[in-house]
C-alpha positions as a LaTeX table, in Angstrom:
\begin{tabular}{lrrr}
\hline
Residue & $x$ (\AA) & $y$ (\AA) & $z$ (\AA) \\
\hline
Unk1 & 59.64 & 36.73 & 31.85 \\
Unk2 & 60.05 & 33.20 & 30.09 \\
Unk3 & 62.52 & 31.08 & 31.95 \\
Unk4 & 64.91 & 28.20 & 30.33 \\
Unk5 & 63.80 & 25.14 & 32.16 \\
Unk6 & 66.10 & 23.17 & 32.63 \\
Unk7 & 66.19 & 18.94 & 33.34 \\
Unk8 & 68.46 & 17.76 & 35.81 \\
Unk9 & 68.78 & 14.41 & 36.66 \\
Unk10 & 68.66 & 12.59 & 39.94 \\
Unk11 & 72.86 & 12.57 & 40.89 \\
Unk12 & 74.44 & 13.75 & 43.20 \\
Unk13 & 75.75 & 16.97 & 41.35 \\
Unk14 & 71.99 & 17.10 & 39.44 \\
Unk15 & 70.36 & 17.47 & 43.16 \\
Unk16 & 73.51 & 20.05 & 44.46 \\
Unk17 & 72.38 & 22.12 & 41.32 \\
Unk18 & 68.55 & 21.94 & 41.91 \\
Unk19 & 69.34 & 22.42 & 45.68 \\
Unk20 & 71.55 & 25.63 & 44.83 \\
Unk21 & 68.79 & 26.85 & 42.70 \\
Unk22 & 66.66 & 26.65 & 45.83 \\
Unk23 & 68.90 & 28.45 & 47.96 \\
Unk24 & 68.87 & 31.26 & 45.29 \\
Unk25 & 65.13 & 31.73 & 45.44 \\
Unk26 & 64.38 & 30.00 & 41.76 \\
Unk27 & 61.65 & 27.19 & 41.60 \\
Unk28 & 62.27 & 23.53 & 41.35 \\
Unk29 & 60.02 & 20.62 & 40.23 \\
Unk30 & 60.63 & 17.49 & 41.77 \\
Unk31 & 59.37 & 13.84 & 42.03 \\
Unk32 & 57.59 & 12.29 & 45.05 \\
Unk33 & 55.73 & 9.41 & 45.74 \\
Unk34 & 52.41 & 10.78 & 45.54 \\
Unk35 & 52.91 & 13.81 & 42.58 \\
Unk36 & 55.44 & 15.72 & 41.32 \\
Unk37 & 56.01 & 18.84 & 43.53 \\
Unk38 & 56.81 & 22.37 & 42.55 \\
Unk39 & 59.66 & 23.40 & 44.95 \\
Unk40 & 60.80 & 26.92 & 46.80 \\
Unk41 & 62.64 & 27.54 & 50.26 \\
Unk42 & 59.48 & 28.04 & 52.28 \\
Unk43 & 61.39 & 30.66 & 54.30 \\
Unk44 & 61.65 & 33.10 & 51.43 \\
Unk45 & 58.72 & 35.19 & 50.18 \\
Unk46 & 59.56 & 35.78 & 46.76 \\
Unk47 & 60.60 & 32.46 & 46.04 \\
Unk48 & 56.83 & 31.37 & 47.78 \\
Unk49 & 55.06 & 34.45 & 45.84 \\
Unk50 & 57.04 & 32.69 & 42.74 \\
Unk51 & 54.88 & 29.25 & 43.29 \\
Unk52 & 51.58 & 31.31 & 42.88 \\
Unk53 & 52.78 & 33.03 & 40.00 \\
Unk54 & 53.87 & 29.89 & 38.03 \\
Unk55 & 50.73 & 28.22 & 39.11 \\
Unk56 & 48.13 & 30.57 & 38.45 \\
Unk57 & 47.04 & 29.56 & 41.91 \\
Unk58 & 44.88 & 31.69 & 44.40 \\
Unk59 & 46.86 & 33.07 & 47.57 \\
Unk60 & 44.25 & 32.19 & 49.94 \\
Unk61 & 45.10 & 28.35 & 48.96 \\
Unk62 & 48.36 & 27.21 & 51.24 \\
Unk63 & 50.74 & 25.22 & 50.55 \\
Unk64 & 52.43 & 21.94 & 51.73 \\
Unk65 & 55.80 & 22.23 & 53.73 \\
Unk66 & 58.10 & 19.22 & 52.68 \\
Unk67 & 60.79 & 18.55 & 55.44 \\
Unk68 & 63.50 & 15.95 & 55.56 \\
Unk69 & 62.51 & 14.15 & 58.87 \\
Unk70 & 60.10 & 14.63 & 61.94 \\
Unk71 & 62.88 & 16.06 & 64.10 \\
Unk72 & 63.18 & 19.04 & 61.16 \\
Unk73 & 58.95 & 18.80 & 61.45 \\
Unk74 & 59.34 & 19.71 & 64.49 \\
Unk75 & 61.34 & 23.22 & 64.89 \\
Unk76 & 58.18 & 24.56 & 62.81 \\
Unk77 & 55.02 & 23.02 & 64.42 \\
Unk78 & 53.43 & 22.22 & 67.69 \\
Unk79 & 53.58 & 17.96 & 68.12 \\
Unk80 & 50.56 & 16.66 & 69.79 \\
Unk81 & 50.47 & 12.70 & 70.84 \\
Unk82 & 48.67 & 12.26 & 67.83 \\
Unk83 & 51.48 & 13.58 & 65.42 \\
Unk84 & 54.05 & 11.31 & 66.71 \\
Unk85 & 51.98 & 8.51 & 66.52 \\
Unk86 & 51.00 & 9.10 & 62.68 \\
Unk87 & 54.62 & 10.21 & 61.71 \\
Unk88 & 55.95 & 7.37 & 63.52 \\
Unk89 & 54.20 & 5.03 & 61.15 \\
Unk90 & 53.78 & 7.12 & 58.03 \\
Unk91 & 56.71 & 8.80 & 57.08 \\
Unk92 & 57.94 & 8.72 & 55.35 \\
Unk93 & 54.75 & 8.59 & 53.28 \\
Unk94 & 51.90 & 10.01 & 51.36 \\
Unk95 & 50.75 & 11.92 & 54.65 \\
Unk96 & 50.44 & 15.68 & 55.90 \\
Unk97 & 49.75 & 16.55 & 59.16 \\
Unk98 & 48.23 & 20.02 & 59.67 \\
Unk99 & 49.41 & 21.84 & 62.90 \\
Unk100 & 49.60 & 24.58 & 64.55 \\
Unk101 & 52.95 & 26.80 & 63.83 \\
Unk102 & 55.64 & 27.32 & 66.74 \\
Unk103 & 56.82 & 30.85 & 67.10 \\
Unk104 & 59.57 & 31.96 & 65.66 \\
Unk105 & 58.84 & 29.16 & 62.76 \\
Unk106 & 60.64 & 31.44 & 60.08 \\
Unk107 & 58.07 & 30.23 & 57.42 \\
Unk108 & 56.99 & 32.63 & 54.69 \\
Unk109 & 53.54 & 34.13 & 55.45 \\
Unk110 & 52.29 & 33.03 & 52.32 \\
Unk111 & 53.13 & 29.17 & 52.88 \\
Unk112 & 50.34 & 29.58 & 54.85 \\
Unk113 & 47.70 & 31.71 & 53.40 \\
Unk114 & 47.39 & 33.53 & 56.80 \\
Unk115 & 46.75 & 30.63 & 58.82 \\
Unk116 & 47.97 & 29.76 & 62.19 \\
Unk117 & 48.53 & 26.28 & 60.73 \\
Unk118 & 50.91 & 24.20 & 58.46 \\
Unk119 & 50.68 & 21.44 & 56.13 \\
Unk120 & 53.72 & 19.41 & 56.75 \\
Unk121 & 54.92 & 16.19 & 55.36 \\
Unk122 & 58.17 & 13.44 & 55.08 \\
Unk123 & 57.83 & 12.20 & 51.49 \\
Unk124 & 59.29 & 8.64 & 51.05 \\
Unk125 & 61.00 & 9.22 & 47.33 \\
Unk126 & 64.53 & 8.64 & 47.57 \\
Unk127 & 65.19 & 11.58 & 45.11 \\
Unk128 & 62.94 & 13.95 & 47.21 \\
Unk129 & 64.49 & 12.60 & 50.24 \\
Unk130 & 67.99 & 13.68 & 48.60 \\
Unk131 & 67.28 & 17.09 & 47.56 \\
Unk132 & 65.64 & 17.69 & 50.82 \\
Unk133 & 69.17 & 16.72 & 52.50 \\
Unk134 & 70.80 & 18.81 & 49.93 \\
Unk135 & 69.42 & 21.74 & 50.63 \\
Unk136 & 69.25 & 21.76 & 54.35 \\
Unk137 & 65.82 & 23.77 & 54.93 \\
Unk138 & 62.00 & 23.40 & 54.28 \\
Unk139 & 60.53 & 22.94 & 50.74 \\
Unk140 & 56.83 & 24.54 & 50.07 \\
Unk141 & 55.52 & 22.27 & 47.33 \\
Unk142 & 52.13 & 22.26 & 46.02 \\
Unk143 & 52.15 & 19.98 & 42.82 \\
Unk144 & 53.70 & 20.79 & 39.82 \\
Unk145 & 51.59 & 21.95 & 37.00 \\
Unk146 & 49.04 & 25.02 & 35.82 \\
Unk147 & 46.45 & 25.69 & 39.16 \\
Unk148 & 43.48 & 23.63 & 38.92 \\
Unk149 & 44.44 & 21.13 & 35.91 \\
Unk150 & 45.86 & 17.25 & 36.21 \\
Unk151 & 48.32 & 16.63 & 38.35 \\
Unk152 & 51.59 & 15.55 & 37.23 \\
Unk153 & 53.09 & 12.32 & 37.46 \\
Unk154 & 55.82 & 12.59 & 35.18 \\
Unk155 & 58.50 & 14.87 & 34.55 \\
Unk156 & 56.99 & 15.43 & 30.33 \\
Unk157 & 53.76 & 16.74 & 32.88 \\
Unk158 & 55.84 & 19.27 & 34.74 \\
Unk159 & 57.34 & 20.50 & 31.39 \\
Unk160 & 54.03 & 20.27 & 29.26 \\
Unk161 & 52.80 & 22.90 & 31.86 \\
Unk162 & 55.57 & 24.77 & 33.52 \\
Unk163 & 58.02 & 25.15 & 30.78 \\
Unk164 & 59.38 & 28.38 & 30.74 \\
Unk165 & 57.79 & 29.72 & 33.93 \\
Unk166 & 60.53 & 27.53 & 36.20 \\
Unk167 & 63.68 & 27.01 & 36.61 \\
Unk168 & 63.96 & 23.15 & 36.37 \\
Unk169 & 62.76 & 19.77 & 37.20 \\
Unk170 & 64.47 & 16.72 & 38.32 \\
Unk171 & 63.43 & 14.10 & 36.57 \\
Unk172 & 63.07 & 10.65 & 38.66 \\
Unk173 & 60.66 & 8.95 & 36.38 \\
Unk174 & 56.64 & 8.13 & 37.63 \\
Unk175 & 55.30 & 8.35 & 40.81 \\
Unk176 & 54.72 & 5.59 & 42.79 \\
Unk177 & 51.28 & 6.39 & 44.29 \\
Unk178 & 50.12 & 8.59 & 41.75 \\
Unk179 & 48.15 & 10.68 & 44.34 \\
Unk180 & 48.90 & 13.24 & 46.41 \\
Unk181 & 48.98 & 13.03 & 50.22 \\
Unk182 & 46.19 & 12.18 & 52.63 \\
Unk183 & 45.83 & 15.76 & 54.85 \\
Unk184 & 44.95 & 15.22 & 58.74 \\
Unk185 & 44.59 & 18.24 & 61.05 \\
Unk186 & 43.43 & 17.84 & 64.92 \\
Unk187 & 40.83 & 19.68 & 66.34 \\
Unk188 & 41.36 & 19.00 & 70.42 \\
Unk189 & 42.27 & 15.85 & 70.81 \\
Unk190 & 40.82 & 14.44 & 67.77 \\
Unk191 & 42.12 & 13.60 & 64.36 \\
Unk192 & 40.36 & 15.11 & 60.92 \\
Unk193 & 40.19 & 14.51 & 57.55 \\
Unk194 & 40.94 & 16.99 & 55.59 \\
Unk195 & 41.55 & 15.59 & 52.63 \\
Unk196 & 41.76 & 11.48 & 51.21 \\
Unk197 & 44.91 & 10.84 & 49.26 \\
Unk198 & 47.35 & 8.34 & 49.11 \\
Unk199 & 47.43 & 6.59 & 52.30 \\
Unk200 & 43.91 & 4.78 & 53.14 \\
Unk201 & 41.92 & 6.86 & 55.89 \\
Unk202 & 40.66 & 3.47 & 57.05 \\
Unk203 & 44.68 & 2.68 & 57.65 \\
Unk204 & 45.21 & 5.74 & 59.95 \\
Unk205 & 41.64 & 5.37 & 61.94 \\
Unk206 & 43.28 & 1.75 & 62.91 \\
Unk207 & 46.57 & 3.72 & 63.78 \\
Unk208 & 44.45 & 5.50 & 66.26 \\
Unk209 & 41.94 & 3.13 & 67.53 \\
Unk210 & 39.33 & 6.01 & 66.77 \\
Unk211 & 37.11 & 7.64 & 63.80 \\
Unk212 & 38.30 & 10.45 & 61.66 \\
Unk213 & 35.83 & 13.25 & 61.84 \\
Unk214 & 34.63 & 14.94 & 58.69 \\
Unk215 & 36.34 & 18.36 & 57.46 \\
Unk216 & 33.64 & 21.16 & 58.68 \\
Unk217 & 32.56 & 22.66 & 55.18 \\
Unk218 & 33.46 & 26.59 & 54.49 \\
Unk219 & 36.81 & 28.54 & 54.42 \\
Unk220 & 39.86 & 26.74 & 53.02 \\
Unk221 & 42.03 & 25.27 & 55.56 \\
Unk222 & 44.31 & 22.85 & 53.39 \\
Unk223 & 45.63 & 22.31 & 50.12 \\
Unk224 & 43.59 & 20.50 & 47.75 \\
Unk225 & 40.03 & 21.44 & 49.21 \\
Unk226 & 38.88 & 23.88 & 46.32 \\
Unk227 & 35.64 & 22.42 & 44.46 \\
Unk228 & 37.53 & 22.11 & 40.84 \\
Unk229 & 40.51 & 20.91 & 40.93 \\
Unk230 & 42.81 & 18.15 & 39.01 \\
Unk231 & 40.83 & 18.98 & 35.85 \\
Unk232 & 41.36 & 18.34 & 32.23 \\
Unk233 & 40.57 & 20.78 & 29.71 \\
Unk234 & 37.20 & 19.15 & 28.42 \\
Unk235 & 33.89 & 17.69 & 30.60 \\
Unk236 & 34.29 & 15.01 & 32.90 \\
Unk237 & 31.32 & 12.71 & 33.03 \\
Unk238 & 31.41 & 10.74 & 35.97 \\
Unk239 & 29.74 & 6.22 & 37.07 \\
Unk240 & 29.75 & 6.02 & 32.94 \\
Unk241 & 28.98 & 2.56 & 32.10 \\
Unk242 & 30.20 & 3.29 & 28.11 \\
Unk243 & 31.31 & 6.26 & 26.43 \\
Unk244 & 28.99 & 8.62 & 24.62 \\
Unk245 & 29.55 & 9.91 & 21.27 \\
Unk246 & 32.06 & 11.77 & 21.31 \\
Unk247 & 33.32 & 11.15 & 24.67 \\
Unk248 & 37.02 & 9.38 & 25.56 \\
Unk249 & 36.39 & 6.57 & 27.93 \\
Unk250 & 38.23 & 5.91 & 30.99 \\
Unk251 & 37.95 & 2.38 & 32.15 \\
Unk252 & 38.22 & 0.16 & 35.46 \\
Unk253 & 37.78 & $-3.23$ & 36.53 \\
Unk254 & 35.83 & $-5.22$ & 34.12 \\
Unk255 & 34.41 & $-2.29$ & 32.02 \\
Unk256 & 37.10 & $-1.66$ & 29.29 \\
Unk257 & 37.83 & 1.95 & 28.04 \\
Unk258 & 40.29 & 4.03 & 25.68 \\
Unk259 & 42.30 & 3.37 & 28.97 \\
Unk260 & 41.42 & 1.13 & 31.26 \\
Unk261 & 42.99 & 2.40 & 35.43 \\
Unk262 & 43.07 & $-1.14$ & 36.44 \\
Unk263 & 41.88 & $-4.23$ & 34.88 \\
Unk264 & 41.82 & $-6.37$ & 37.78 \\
Unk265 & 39.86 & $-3.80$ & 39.78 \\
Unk266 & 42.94 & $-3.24$ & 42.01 \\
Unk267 & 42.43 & 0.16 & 43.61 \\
Unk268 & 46.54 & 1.37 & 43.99 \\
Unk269 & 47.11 & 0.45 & 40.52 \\
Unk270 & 44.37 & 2.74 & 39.53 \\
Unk271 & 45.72 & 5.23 & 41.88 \\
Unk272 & 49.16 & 4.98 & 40.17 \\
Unk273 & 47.43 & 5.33 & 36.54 \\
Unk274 & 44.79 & 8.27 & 37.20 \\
Unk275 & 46.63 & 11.37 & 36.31 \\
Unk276 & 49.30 & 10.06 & 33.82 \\
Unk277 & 45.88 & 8.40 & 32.12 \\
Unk278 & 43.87 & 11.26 & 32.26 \\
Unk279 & 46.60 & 13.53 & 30.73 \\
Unk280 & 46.84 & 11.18 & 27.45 \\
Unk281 & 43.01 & 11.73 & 27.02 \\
Unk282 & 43.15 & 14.89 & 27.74 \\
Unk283 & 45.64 & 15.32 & 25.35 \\
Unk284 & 43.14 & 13.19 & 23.14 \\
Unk285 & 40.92 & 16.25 & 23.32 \\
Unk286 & 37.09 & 16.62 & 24.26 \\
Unk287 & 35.41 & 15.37 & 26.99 \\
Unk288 & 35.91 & 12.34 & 29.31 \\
Unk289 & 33.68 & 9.66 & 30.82 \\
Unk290 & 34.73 & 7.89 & 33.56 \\
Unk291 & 33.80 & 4.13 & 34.60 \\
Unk292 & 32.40 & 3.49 & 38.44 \\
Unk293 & 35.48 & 3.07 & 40.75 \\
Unk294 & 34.31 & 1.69 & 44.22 \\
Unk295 & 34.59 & 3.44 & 47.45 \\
Unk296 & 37.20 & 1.59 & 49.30 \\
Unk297 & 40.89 & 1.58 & 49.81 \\
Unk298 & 42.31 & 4.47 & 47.61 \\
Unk299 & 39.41 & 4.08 & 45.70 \\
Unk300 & 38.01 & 7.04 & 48.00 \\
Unk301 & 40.70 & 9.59 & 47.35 \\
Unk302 & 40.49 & 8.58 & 43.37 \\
Unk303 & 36.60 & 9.51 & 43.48 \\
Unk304 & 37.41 & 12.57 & 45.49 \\
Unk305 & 40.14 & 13.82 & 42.60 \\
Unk306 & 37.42 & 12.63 & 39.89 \\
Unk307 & 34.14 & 14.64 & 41.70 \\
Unk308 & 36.57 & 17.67 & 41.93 \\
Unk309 & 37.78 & 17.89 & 38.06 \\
Unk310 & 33.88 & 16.74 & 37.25 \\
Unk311 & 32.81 & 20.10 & 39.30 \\
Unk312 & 31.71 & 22.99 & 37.53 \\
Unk313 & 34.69 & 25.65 & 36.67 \\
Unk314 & 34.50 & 29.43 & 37.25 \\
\hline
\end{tabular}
């Protein structure tokens, strides 16, 4: 069935519509700091089964749990020591935490995939913070667009790939961070990585005075961990120091390109320009080279989106 998708902006009756459409089961895009984020009530399984449909996306890949604050975290998950010293300074932020559920948690199965675990997160944009308010409950999100392809930055993304198959999208202009979250689970008393996003995993091993350990390879235990992912439609070349024939070039630092992520080699402002860019060349049509982007800052989590929509595709 093709939906009218409808774009609501950012008031206060806007958000009381998006949030009603919430509370009725229907699927909302929505902007945060890191991506734009494909809304349901997490406590209803339709509305979650929705998500996958619109998507395209497997069901064995869960979803993130968006929450207004860490005392709403907290009636869902377990809290270790570590938790409230993360949340305390990172949300709001561009961070999930991965723990284990509480009983009685009231969370659809299918946030999940099965798991005993839960990505949760706090994000920092006002509007998200808003329509989190105005609704009152927990918000399974994954990002906004067809499974596998760029993520969106924009609301024109959300409606380039979702029209018709959602209800709406509240449009609050670009991301910020242009990423989406950093994922950190626990295993005992120590912190992981599951996945590098938009806040530094050199910031949070200083936050705990101790190394992250590496995500153990083999069944999916977060969002964002499947081997192609944020892909355009062509070949992504990646460390290109020009562009082949052929080829649209994506520059950095002081090697120029179609579009250039940063010219001053500043890491967040290439963060901020990777998926909005990579959706004009995409757009462009045929495949993509990409310039070197150095491992360090948020350099890592760009060069962990870039290896992923490089991978080979099924």
């Amino acid at each position: 069935m093709t939906l009218h998708t409808t774009r609501l902006v950012p008031t206060a009756a806007g958000l009381a519509d998006a949030a009603k459409l919430l509370q009725n089961g229907a699927l909302v895009a929505f902007p945060t700091e890191t991506v734009y984020g494909l809304g349901a009530d997490a406590r209803q399984g339709e509305a979650v089964a929705r998500i996958y449909t619109a998507k395209g996306r497997p069901t064995f890949n869960p979803l993130i749990v968006h929450v207004a604050d860490s005392t709403a975290a907290k009636t869902y998950v377990e809290w270790p020591a570590q938790a409230d010293t993360l949340a305390r300074l990172f949300w709001p932020g561009p961070l999930t935490l991965v723990l284990p559920l509480r009983a009685g948690h009231g969370l659809s199965p299918l946030v999940t995939a099965g798991l005993p675990t839960v990505g949760i997160r706090v994000p920092a944009h006002t509007v998200a913070h808003e329509l989190l308010r105005a609704f009152g409950g927990p918000v399974a999100a994954p990002s906004a667009n067809p499974s596998g392809r760029i993520s969106p930055t924009t609301a024109d993304h959300v409606v380039a790939g979702l029209k018709g198959r959602i209800a709406a999208v509240v449009d609050g202009g670009a991301c910020d961070v242009g990423l989406e979250s950093t994922i950190i689970g626990f295993d005992g008393p120590n912190a992981v990585l599951l996945r590098e996003g938009g806040l530094p995993s050199e910031q949070i091993e200083t936050a705990l005075g101790t190394p992250l350990l590496g995500a153990q390879a083999g069944a999916i235990t977060a969002p964002g961990q499947m081997s192609s992912h944020y892909a355009p439609k062509g070949a992504v070349r990646l460390n290109a120091i020009s562009a082949r024939r052929g080829e649209h070039f994506l520059g950095f630092g002081a090697i120029a390109g179609d579009l250039t992520l940063s010219a001053s080699g500043d890491t967040a402002e290439a963060a901020a320009n990777l998926f909005g860019h990579l959706h004009r060349l995409d757009a462009m049509g045929g495949p993509i080279a990409v310039a070197p982007i150095p491992m360090e800052g948020l350099g890592r989590a760009i060069n962990d989106r870039l290896a992923r929509a490089a991978a080979p595709r099924d």
